[in-house]
N, C-alpha and C positions, 0 to 999 in steps of 0.2 A: 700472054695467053692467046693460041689462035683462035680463029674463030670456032671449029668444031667445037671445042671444049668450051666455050663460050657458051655455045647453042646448048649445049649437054646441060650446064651447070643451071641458065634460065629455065628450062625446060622441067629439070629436076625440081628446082627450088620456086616456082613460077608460082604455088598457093599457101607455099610456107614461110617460116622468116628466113630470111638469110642470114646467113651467117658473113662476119664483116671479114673474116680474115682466109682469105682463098688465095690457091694457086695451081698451077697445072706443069706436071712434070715427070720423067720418065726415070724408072731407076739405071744407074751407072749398071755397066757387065753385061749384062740378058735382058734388056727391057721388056722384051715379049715374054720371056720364061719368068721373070720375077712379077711380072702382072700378075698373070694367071695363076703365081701360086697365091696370090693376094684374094684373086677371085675364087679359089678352092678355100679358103680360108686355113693355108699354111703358112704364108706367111703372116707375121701380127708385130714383126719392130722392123728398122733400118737404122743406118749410122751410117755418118759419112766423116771422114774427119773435120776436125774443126777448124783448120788451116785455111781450108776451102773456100769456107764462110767470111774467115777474113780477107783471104785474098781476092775472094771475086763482092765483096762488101755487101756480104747479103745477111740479114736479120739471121739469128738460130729461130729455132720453129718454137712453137708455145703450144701448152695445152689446150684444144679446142680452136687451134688450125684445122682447115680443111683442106684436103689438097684430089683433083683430079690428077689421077696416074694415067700416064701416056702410056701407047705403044710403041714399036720403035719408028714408025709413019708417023707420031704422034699424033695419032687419031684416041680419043678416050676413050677406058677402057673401064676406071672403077671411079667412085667418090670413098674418100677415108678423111677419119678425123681423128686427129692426135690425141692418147690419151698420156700419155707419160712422156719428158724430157732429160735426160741427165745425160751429163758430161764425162765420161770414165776414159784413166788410161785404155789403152789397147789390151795392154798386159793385165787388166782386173777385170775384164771381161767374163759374165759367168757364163758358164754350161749353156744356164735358162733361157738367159739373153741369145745367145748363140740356137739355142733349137726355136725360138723364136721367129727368127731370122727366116728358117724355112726351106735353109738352099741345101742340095745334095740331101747324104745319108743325115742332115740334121745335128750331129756331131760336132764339139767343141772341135778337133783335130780338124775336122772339113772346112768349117767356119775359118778358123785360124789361116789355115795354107791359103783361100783362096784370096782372103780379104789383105795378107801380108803381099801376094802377089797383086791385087788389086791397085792397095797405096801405096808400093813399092813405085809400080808402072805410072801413075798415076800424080807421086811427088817429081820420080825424073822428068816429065813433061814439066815440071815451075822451078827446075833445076833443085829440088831439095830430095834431104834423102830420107827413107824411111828409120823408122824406129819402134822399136816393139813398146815403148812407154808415151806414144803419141794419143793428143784427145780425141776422144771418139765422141760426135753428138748421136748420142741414141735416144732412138723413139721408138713408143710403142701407140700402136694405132688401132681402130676397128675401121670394117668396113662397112661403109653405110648405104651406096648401090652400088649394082654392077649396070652397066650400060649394055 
């Protein structure tokens, strides 16, 4: 965590309890544009794939993580806390889940095309290759400041 987000997180949390399980991190694609849709309150889930998680050996997320969202300077931008976790193929992906999300016209079809080109681009960088029935760790979050 840098320090800005440091300073953000003490500042925020400085006469309440803390919460034990934080991190600070900017979304993959648009960091600037998928912030701020967080900070309008369109977006409210994310997913990443689960490959990810193992290959870069990091925890899946839990309910009642908190996580400061970067900018793309990563400077902060919001505080949010996980309300929901589950593991879905790509391919069982709903609609709800999908307008969730927040990006473009909000659409399963927009969802779909950008996120297949996302983990496409995404697995050729760890030489693997995409697949429409790969796991997706999706969350759903609220947001609790904006900075």
């Amino acid at each position: 965590m840098n320090v800005q987000a440091q300073n953000y997180w003490d500042v925020f949390y400085k006469d309440k309890e803390m919460p034990t399980s934080f991190s600070a991190w900017q979304f993959g694609g648009s960091p600037d544009v998928l912030a701020q849709l967080v900070v309008d309150k369109v977006k409210t889930a994310t997913c990443s794939g689960r490959i990810f998680y193992e290959l870069e050996k990091e925890p899946l997320p839990k309910v009642d993580d908190y996580s400061i969202v970067l900018n793309s300077n990563d400077e902060p931008v919001c505080i949010i806390r996980t309300s929901e976790v589950t593991i879905t193929p790509m391919n069982k992906i709903s609609e709800a889940f999908a307008y969730a999300e927040g990006e473009g016209d909000r659409s399963y079809d927009y969802w779909k095309k950008v996120h297949v080109q996302f983990f496409t681009e995404a697995l050729r960088e760890v030489d693997l290759e995409f697949s429409e029935d790969m796991l997706l760790v999706c969350e759903r979050f609220e947001l609790i400041d904006v900075k």
